[in-house]
DRENKEBA-793839 format. One line per 3 residues: number of its first residue (from 1); for each residue x, y, z of C-alpha. Coordinates in steps of 0.5 Angstrom, whole numbers. Example, Ala and Ser with C-alpha at 12.3 -4.5 7.8 and 13.67 -1.06 7.14 Angstrom:
<votis>
1) 25/-9/16; 27/-2/14
</votis>
This chain:
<votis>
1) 179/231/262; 182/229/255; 184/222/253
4) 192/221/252; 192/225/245; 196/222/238
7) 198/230/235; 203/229/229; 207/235/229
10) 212/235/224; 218/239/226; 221/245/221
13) 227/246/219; 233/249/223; 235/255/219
16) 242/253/219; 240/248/213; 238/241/211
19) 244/237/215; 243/229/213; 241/229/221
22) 235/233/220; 232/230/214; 233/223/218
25) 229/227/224; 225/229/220; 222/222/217
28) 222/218/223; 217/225/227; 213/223/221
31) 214/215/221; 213/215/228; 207/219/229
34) 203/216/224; 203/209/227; 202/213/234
37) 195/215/232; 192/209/230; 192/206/238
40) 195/210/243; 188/215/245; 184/207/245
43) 188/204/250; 189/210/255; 184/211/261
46) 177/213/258; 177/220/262; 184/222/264
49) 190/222/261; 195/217/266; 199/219/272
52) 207/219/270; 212/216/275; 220/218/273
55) 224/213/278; 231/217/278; 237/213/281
58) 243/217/281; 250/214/280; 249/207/279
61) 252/203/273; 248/200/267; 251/192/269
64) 248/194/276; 241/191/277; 238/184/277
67) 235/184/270; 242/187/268; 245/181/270
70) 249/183/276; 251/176/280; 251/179/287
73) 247/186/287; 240/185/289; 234/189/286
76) 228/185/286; 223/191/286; 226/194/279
79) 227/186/276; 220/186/278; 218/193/274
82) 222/190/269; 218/185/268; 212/188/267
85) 216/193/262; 218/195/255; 226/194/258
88) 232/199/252; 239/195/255; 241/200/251
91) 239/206/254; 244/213/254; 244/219/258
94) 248/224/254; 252/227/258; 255/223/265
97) 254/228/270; 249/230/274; 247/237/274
100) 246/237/266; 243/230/266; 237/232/270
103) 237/239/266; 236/234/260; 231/230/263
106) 226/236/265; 226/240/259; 228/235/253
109) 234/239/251; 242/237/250; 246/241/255
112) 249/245/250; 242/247/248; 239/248/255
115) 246/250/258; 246/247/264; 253/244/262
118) 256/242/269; 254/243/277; 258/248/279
121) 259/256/276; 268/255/275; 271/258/282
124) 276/261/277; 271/265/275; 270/269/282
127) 272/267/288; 266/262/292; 261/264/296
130) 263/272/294; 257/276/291; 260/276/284
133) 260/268/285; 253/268/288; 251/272/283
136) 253/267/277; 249/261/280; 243/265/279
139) 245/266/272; 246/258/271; 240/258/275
142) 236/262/270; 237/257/264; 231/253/267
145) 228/259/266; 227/259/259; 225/253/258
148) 218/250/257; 220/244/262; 216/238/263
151) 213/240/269; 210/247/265; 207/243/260
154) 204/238/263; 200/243/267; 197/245/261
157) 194/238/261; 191/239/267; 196/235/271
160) 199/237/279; 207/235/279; 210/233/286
163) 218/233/285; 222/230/291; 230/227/291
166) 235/231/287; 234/238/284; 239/244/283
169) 235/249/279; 232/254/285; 226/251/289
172) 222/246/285; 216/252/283; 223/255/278
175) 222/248/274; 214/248/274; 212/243/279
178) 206/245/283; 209/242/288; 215/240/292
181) 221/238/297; 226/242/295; 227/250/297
184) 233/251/293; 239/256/292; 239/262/295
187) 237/258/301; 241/255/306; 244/248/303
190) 239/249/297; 246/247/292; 242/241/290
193) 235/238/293; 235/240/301; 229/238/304
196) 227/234/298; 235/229/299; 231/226/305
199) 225/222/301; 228/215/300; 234/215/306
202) 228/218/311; 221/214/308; 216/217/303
205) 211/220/306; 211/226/302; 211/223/296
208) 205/219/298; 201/225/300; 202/228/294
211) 198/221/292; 193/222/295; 191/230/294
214) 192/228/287; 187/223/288; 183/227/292
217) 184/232/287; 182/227/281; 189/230/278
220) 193/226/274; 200/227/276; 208/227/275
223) 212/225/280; 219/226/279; 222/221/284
226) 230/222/284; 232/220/291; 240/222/293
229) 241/214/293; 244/210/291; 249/217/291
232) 254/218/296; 254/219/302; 255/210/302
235) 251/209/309; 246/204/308; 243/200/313
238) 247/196/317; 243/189/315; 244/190/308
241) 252/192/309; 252/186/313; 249/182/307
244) 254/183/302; 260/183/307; 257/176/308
247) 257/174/299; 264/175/300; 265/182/298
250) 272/184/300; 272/191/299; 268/195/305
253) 268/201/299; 265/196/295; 260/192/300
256) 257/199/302; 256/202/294; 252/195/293
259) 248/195/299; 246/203/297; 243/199/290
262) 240/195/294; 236/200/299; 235/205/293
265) 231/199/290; 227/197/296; 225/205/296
268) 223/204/289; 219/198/292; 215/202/297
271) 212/208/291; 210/202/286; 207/198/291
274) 203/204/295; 201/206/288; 198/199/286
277) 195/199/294; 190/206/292; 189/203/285
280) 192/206/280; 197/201/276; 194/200/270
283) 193/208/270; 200/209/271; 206/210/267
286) 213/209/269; 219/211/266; 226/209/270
289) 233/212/268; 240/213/273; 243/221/272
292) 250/217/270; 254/211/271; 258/210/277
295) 264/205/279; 266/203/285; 273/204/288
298) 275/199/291; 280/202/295; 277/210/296
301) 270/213/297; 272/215/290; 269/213/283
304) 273/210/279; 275/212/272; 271/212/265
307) 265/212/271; 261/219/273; 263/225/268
310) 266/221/263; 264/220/255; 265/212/256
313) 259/206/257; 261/206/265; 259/214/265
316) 252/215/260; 250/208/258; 243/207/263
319) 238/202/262; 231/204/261; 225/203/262
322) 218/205/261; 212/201/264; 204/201/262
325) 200/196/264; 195/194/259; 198/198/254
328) 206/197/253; 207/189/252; 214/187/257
331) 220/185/254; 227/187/252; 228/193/246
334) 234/192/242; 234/200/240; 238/205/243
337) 234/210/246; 237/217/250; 233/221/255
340) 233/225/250; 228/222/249; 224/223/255
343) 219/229/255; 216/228/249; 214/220/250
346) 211/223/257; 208/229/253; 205/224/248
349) 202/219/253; 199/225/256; 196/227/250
352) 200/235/250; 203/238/244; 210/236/243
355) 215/243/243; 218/243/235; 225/244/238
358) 225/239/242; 232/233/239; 228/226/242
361) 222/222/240; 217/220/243; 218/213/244
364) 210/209/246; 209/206/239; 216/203/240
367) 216/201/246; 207/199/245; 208/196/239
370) 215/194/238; 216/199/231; 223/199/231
373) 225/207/232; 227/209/225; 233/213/229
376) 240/210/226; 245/214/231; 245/219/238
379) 249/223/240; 252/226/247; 257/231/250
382) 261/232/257; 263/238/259; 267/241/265
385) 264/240/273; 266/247/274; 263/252/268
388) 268/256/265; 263/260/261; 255/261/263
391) 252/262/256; 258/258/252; 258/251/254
394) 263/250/249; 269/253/253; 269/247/258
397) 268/242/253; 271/235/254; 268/231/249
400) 263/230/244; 261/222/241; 256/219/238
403) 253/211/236; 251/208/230; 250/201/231
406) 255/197/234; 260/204/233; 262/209/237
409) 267/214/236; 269/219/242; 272/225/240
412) 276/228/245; 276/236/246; 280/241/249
415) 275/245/255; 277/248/261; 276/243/267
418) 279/246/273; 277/242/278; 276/234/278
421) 282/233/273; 284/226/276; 277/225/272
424) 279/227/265; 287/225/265; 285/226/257
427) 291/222/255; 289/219/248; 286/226/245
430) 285/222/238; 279/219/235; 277/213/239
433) 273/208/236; 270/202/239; 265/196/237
436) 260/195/243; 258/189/240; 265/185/241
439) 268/190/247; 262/193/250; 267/195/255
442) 271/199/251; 278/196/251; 280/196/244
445) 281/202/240; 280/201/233; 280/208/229
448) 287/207/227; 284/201/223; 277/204/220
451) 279/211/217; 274/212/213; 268/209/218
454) 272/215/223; 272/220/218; 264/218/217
457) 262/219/224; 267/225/225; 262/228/219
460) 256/226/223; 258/230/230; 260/236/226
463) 252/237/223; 249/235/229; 251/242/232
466) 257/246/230; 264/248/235; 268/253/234
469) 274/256/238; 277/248/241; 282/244/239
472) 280/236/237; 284/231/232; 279/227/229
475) 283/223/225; 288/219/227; 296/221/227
478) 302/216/229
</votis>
């Protein structure tokens, strides 16, 4: 087998034009790429390229990890791949839910790009369980079909791929994987991961025995680890519910979605301990990231607001990591990363060519070699949970934001929701904008005081991708 290769593509120009956006791509793809072929084939196994391991939580705050500081929440396992990793605290997600957020990790695309913009075709538009319906959820299927996924590329590379946890696109073949726990839609139960919901809350054996065919096979492998933890149902064992009522946790609501975190990370404790167990930890590389944010109500079951689905830090701000022993010195990285920016860094790590349409970067020579990314500001989007319009995302856009240094500007938009409203009570429909350095929790609005810096970001989110048809201010009114 090949050696992780260092192929510069240089992206082409999109036929709208040079926006200021492209030229900055543009720079940084050249920039990056330079400094990636100097190492990174030198420090890669001498005959295959590494195993890449995806560690998916789903619906966890950014603030609720050891190593982000949580003073009550346990997670030792991943404090310890922490510590062993190149650790982006200010990591994002473009869009906070969970459908279009694994869409953007397995093909590398924003939702308006691979348009899988919610979880669910909109039951204003056929009545649920119809065939008419039935229908359009194969139709929001079918987008992963055109779309070179990670999995697809990977396999060029000679890589076997296993995919257990969440999954919404069919049965896992439909994403490229050779292999697979879920079924998938049209099969019973196969809305989002089925079977394949099990591994975690029901032990990892399947996980574990795709380890070992991969070794038997002398295949690297991917690994899509994206257990429905620390995700609702709130139901974790009694002996770490006990734990947190005993710390003094008063809401049970709460002590529940706590000890989930915490079971979640002892899961994630079993798969970095059993890979290190068959020997294959310097050949491994893992990268961790949450599908979206989650706040905890402290009186309902329920998330609390400018959590899961909203545009706010509490909804896409997920810290990353990306772990390679002998490769990637650990330590905090003050950059700001996307999961957009997933499937080229695997791509390059394993050597693969890196499709030109893709919007992320590859981030190795950052994280290996502490090179600042180049990139002065991300972008993100939500849409409705319920999709208005298969083929047009825009028609349940709620929210368009970018961030650029310690500004955010979020813009607010006039899409479909239909249901989840109590999620989206879109009360301020002017700019907002907010300084993450002196308020990360977003509590001050300062857009009526920086009109020129609002009118500079508002300029930047129209080049990113243009939107017409929906109602937004984008300057501030009394």
């Amino acid at each position: 087998m090949s050696k992780p290769g260092s192929t510069v593509i240089v992206r082409p120009l999109p036929h709208r034009g040079i926006s200021r956006q492209t030229l900055r791509n543009l720079w940084l793809a050249i920039g990056l790429g330079i400094v990636g072929c100097l190492s990174l084939t030198a420090s890669a196994e001498a005959d295959s390229p590494p195993n890449i391991v995806l560690i998916l939580s789903d619906d966890q705050s950014w603030t609720d990890y050891g190593f982000m500081g949580h003073d009550q929440i346990e997670t030792p396992n991943l404090d310890r791949l922490a510590a062993n990793s190149a650790v982006f605290k200010r990591g994002y997600v473009p869009t906070a839910l969970c459908r279009p957020s694994l869409a953007t990790l397995a093909t590398g695309l924003y939702a308006h790009q691979h348009k899988i913009s919610g979880n669910d075709p909109s039951p204003t538009t056929a009545k649920k369980n119809s065939p008419e319906y039935k229908e359009l959820q194969a139709q929001l299927i079918s987008q992963i079909d055109r779309q070179p996924t990670l999995p697809k590329l990977l396999a060029k590379k000679g890589y076997l791929s296993h995919q257990s946890g969440k999954w919404w696109e069919g049965s896992f073949q439909r994403g490229g994987f050779t292999h697979g726990m879920t079924r998938g839609f049209p099969e019973r139960g196969g809305r989002h991961g089925d079977d394949g919901l099990k591994i975690g809350r029901e032990g990892m054996k399947p996980v574990f025995d795709f380890v070992d065919h991969s070794i038997e096979e002398e295949k690297p492998f991917f690994l899509w680890y994206a257990p429905f933890l620390p995700h609702t149902p709130h139901n974790p064992p009694a002996r770490l519910y006990e734990k947190y009522k005993a710390k003094g946790v008063e809401s049970d609501f709460v002590a529940r979605y706590y000890a989930n975190c915490e079971w979640f990370d002892e899961t994630c404790g079993q798969l970095i301990d059993f890979i290190d167990e068959r020997g294959l930890t310097n050949s491994t590389v893992y990268y961790y990231i949450s599908d979206n944010g989650w706040i905890q109500s402290t009186d309902t079951k329920k998330y609390a607001l400018r959590s899961k689905q909203s545009p706010y830090e509490g909804g896409t701000r997920q810290p990353t990591m990306i772990s390679w022993q002998g490769v990637i010195e650990p330590g905090e990285r003050t950059d700001i990363v996307s999961s957009i920016d997933f499937v080229p860094t695997m791509l390059g790590v394993a050597g693969a060519e890196i499709p030109t349409s893709l919007p992320g970067i590859n981030l190795i020579p950052v994280a290996r070699d502490g090179q600042p990314t180049g990139r002065e500001i991300i972008f993100g989007e939500g849409c409705a949970h319920d999709i208005a319009d298969i083929e047009d995302p825009s028609k349940s856009l709620l929210y368009r934001w970018c961030i650029r240094g310690d500004w955010k500007l979020l813009l607010t938009y006039d899409g479909a929701v239909n249901r989840y409203n109590s999620s989206h009570p879109r009360t301020e429909r002017r700019p907002q904008l907010f300084n993450l350095k002196n308020d990360p929790h977003e509590n001050k609005n300062l857009a009526k005081a920086n009109p020129d810096l609002v009118a500079e970001l508002v300029q930047e989110i129209s080049e990113w991708y243009p939107v017409s048809g929906r109602k937004v201010l984008t300057k501030w009114e009394d």
